[in-house]
DSSP file (Angstrom, degrees, kcal/mol; ACC not computed):
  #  RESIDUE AA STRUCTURE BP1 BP2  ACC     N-H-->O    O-->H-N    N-H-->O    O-->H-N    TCO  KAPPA ALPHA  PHI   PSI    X-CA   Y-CA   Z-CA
    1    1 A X     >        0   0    0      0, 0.0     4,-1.4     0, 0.0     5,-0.0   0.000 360.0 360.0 360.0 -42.3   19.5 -148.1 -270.3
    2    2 A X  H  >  +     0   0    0      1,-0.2     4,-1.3     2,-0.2     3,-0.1   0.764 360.0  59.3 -62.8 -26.4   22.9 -146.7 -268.8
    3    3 A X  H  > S+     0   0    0      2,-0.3     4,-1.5     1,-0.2    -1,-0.2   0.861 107.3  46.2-164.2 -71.2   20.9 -144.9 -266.4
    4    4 A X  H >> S+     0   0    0      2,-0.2     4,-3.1     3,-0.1     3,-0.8   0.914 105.5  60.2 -53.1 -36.7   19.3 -148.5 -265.1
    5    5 A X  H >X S+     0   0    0     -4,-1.4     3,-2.9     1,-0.4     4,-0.9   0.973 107.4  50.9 -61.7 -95.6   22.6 -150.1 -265.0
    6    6 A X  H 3X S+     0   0    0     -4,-1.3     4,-1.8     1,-0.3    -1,-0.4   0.376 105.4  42.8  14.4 -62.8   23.4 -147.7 -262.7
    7    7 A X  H <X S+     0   0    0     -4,-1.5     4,-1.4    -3,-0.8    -1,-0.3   0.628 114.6  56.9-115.1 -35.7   21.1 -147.5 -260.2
    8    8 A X  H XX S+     0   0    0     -4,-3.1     3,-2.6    -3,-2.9     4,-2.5   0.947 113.3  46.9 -63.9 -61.6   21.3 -151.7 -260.4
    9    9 A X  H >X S+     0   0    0     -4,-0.9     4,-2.4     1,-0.3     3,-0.6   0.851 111.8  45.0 -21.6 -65.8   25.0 -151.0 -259.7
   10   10 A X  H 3X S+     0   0    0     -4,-1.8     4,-4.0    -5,-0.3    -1,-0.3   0.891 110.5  59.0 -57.7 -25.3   24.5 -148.4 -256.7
   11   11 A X  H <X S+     0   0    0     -3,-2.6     4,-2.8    -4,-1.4     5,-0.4   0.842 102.7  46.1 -85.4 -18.7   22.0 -150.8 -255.4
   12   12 A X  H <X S+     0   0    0     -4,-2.5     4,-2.1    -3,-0.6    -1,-0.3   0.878 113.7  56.7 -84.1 -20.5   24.6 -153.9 -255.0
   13   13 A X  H  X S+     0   0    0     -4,-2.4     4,-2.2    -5,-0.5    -2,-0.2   0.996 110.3  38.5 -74.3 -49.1   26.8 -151.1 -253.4
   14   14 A X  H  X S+     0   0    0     -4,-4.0     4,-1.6     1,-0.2    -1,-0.2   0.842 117.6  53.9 -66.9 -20.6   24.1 -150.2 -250.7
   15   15 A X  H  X S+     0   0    0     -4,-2.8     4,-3.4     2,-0.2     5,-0.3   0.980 114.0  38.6 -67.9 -44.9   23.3 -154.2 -250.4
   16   16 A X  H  X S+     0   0    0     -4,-2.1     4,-3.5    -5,-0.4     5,-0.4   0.971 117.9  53.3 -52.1 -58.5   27.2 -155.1 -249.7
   17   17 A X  H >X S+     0   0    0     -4,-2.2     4,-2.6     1,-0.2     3,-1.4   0.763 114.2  40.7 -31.1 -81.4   27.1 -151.6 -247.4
   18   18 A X  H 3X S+     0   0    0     -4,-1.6     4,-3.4     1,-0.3     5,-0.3   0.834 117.8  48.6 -26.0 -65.1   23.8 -153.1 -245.3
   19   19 A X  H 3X S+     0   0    0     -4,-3.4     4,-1.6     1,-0.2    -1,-0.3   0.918 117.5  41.6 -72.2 -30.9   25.5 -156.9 -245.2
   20   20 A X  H <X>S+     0   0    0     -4,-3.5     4,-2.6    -3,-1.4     5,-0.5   0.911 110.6  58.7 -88.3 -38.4   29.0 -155.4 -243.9
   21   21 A X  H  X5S+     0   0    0     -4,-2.6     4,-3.7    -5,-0.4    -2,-0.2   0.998 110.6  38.2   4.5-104.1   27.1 -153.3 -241.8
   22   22 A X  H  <5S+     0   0    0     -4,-3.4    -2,-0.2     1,-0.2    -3,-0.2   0.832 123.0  42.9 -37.8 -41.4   25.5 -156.3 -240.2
   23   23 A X  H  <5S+     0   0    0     -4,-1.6    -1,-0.2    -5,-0.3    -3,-0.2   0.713 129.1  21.9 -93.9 -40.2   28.5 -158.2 -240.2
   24   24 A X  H  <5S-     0   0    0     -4,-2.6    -3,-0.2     1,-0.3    -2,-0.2   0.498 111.9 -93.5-107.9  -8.3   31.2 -155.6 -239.1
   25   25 A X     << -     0   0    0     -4,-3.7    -1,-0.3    -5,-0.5    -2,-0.1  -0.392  51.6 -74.2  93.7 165.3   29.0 -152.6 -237.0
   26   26 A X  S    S+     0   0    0     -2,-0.1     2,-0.2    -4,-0.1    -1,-0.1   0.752 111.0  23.0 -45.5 -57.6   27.8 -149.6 -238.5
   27   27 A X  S    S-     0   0    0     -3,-0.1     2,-0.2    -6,-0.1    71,-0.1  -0.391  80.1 -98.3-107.9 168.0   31.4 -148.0 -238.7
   28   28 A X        -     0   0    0     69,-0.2     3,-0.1    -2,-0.2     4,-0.1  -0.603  35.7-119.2 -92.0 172.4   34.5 -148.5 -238.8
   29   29 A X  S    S-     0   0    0     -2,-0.2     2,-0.3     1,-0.2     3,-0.1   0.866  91.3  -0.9 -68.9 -39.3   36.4 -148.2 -235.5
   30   30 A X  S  > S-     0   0    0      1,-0.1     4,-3.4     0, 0.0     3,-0.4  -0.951  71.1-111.1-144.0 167.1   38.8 -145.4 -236.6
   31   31 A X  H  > S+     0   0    0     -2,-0.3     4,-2.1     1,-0.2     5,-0.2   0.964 124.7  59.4 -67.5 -42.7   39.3 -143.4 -239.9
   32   32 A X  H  > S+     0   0    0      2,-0.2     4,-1.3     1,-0.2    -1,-0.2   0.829 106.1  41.9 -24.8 -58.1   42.7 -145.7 -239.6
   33   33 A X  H  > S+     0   0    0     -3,-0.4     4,-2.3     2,-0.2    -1,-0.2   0.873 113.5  53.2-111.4 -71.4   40.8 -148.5 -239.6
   34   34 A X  H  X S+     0   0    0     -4,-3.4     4,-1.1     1,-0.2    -2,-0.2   0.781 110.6  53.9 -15.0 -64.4   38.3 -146.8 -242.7
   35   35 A X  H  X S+     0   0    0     -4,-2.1     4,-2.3     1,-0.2    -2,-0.2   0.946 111.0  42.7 -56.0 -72.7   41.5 -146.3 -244.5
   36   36 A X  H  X S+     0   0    0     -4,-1.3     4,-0.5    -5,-0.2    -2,-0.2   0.786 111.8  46.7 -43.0 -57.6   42.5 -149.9 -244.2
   37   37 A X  H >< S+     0   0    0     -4,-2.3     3,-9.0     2,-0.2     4,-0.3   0.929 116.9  49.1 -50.8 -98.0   39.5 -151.8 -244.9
   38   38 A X  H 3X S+     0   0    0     -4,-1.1     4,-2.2     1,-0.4    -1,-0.2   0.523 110.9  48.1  -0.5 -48.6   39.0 -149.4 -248.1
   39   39 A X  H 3X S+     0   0    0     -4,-2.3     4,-0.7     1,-0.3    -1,-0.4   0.524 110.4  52.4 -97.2  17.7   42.5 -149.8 -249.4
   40   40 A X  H <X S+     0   0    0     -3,-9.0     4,-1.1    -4,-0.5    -1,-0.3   0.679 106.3  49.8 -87.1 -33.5   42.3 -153.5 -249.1
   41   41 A X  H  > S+     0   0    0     -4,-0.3     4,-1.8     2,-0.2    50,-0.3   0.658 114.5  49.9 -43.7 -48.3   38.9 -153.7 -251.1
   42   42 A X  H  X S+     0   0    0     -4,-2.2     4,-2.6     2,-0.2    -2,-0.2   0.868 108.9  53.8 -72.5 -39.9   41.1 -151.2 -254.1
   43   43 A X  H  X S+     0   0    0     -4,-0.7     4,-2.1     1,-0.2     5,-0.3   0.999 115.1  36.3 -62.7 -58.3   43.9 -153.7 -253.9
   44   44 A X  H >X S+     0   0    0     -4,-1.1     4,-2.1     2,-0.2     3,-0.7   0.938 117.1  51.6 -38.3 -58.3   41.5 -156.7 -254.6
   45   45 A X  H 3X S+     0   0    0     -4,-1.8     4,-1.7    42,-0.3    -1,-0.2   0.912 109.2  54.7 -60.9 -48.3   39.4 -154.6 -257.2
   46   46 A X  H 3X S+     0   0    0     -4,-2.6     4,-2.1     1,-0.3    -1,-0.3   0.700 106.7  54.8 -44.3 -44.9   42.8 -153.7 -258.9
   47   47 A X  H <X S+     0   0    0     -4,-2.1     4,-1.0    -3,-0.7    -1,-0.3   0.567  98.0  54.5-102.9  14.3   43.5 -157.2 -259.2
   48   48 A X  H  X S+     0   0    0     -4,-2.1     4,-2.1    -5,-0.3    -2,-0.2   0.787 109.2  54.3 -61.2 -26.0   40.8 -158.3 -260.8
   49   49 A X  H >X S+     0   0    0     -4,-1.7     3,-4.1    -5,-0.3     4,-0.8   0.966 103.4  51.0 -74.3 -59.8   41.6 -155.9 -263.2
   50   50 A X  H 3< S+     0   0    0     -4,-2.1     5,-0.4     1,-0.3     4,-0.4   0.756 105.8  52.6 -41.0 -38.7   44.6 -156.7 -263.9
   51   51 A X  H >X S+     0   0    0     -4,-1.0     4,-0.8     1,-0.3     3,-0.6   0.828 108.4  54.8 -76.1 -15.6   43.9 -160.2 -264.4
   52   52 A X  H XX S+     0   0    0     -3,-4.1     4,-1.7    -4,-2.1     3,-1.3   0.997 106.0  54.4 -79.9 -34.8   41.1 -159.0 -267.0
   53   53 A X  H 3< S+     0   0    0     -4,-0.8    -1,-0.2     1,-0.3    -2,-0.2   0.020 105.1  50.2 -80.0  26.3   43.8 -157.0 -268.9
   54   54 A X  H <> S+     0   0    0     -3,-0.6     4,-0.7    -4,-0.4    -1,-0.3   0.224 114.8  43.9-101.0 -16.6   46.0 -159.9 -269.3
   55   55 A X  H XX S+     0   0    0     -3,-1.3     4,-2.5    -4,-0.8     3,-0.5   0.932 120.1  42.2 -85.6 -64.0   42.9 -162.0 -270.8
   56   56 A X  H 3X S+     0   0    0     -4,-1.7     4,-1.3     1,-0.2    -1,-0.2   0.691 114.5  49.9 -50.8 -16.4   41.9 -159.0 -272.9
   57   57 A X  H 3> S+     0   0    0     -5,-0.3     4,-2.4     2,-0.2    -1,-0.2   0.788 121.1  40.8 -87.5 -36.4   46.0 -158.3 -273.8
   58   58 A X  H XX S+     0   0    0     -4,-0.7     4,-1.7    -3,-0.5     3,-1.2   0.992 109.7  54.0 -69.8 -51.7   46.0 -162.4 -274.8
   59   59 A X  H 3X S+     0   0    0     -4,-2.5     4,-0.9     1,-0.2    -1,-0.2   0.882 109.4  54.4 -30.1 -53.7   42.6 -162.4 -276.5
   60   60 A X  H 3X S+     0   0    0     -4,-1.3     4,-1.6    -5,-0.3    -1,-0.2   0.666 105.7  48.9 -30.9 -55.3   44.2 -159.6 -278.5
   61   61 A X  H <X S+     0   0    0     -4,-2.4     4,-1.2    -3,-1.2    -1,-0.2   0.492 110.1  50.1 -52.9 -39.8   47.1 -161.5 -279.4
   62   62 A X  H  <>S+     0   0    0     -4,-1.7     5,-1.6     2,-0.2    -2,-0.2   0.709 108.4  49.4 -87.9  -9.6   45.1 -164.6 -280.6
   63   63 A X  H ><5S+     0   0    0     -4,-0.9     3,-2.5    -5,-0.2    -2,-0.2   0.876 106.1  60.7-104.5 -38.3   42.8 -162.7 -282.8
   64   64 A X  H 3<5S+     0   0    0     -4,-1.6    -2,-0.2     1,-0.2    -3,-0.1   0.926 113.5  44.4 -48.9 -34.9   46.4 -160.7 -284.6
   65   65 A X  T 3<5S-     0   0    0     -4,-1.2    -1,-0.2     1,-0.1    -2,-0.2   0.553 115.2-114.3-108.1  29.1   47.3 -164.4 -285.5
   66   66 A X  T < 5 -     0   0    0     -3,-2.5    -3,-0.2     1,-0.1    -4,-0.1   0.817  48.5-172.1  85.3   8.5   44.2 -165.7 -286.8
   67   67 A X    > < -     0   0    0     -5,-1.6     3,-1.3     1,-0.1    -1,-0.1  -0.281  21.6-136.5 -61.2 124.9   44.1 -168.6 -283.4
   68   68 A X  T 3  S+     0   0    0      1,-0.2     3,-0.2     2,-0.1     2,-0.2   0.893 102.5  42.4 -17.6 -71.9   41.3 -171.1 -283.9
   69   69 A X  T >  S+     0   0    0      1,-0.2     3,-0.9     2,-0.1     4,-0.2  -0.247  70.3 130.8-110.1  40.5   40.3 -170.8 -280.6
   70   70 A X  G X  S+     0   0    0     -3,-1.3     3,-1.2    -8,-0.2    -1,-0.2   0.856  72.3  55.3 -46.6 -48.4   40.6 -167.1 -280.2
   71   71 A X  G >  S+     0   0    0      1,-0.3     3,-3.9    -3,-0.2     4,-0.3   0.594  79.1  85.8 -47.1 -41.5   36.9 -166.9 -278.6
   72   72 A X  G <  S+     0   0    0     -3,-0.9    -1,-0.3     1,-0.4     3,-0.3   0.650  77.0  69.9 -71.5 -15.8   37.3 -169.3 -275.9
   73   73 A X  G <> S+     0   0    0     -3,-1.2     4,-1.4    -4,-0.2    -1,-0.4   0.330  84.4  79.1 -73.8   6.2   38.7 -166.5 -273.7
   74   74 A X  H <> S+     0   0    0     -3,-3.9     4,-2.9     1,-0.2    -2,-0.2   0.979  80.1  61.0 -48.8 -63.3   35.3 -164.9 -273.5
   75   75 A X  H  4 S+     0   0    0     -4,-0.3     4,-0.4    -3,-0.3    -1,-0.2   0.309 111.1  32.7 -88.1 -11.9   34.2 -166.6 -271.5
   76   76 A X  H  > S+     0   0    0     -3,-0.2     4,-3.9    -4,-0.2     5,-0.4   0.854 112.1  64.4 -64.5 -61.5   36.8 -165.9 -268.4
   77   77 A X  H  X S+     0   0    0     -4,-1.4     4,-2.1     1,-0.2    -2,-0.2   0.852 108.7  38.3 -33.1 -47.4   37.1 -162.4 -269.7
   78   78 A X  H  X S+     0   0    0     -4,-2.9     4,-5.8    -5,-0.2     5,-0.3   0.985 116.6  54.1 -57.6 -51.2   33.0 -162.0 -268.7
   79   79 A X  H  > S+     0   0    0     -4,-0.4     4,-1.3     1,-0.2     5,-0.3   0.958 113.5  38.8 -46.5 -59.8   33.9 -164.2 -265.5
   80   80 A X  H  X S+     0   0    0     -4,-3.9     4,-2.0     1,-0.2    -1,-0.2   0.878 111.8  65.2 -64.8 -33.1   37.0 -161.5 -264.5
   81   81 A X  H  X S+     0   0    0     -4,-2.1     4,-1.4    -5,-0.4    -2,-0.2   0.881 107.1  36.2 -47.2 -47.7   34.5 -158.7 -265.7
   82   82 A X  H  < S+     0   0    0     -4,-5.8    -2,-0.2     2,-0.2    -1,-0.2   0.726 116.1  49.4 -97.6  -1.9   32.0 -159.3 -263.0
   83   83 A X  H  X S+     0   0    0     -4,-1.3     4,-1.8    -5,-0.3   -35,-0.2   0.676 113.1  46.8-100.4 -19.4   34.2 -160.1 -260.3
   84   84 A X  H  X S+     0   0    0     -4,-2.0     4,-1.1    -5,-0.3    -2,-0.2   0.893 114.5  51.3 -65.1 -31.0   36.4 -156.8 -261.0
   85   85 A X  H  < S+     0   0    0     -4,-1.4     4,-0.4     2,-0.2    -1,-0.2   0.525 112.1  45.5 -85.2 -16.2   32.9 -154.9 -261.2
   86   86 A X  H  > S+     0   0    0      2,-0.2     4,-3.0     3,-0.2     5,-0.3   0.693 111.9  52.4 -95.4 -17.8   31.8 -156.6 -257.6
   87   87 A X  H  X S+     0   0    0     -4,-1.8     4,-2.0     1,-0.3   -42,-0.3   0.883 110.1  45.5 -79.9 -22.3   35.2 -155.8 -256.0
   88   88 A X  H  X S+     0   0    0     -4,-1.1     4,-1.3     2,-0.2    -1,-0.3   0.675 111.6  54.7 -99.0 -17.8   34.9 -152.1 -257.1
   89   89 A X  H >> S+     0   0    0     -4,-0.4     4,-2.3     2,-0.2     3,-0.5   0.956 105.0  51.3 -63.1 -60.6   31.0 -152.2 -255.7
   90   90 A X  H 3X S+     0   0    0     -4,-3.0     4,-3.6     1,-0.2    -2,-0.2   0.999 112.9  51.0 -66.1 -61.8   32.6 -153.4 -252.3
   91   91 A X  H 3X S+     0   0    0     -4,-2.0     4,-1.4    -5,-0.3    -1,-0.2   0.895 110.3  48.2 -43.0 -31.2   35.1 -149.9 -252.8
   92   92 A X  H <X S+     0   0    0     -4,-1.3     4,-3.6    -3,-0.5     5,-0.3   0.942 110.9  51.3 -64.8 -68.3   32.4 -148.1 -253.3
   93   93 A X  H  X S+     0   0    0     -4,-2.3     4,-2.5     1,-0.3    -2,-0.2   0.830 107.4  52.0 -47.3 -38.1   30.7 -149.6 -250.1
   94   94 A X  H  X S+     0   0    0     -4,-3.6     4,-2.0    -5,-0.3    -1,-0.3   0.967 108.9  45.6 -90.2 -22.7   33.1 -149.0 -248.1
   95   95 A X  H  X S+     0   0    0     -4,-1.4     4,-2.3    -3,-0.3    -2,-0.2   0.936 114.3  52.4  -9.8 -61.0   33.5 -145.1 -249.0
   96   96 A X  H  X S+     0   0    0     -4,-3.6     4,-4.7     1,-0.2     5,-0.3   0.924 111.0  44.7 -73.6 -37.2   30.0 -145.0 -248.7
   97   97 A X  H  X S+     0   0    0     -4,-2.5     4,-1.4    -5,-0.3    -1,-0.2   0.899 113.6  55.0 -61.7 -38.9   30.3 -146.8 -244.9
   98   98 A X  H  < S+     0   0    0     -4,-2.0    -2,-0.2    -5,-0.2    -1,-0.2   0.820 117.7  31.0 -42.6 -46.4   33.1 -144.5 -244.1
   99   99 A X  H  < S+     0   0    0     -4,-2.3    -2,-0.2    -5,-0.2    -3,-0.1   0.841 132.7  27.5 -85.4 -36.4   31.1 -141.4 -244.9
  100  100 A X  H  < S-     0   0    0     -4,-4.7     2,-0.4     1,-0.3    -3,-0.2   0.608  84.4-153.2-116.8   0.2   27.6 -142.3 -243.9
  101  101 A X     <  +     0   0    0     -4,-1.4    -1,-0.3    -5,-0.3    -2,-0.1  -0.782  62.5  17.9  84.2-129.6   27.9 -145.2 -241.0
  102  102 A X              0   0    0     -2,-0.4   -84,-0.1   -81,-0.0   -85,-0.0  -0.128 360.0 360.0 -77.1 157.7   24.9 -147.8 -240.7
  103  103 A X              0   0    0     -2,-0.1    -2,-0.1   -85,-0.1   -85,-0.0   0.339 360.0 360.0 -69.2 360.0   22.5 -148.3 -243.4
């Protein structure tokens, strides 16, 4: 099952590679350039995370006092899960455009 999850994963990294690709050229213009992109894609990916490990730190918090409505943070917490998981798919993609060029 991990194994599929995977392979769906690698495959939204080659789709983003292929659409920035299209979008941007094959490359990038310089390994400078490589650099940039990349560490601008880690800053983003980074703050998704954070923002899920303030929902997860708060969730935390409500479920130590018993909160009513502990739960109701799930349902960001998924939301910040899949956008932290597309931004680190774009990091990938651009690695993988850095090393390997055009699709």
């Amino acid at each position: 099952m991990m194994e599929e999850l995977d392979n769906d994963i690698k495959n939204a990294m080659l789709r983003e590679h292929e659409r920035s690709c299209a979008e941007h050229g094959e490359r990038h213009a310089s390994r400078h350039e490589g650099f940039a992109v990349i560490l601008e894609e880690y800053e983003e990916a980074l703050g998704a995370q954070a923002a899920y490990k303030k929902s997860i730190k708060a969730w935390w918090g409500d479920i130590k006092t018993n909160a009513e409505d502990a739960e109701w943070q799930l349902g960001q917490m998924t939301a910040q899960a899949l956008l932290a998981a597309a931004a680190w798919a774009r990091v990938a993609a651009m690695c993988h455009k850095a090393v390997k060029g055009g699709p």
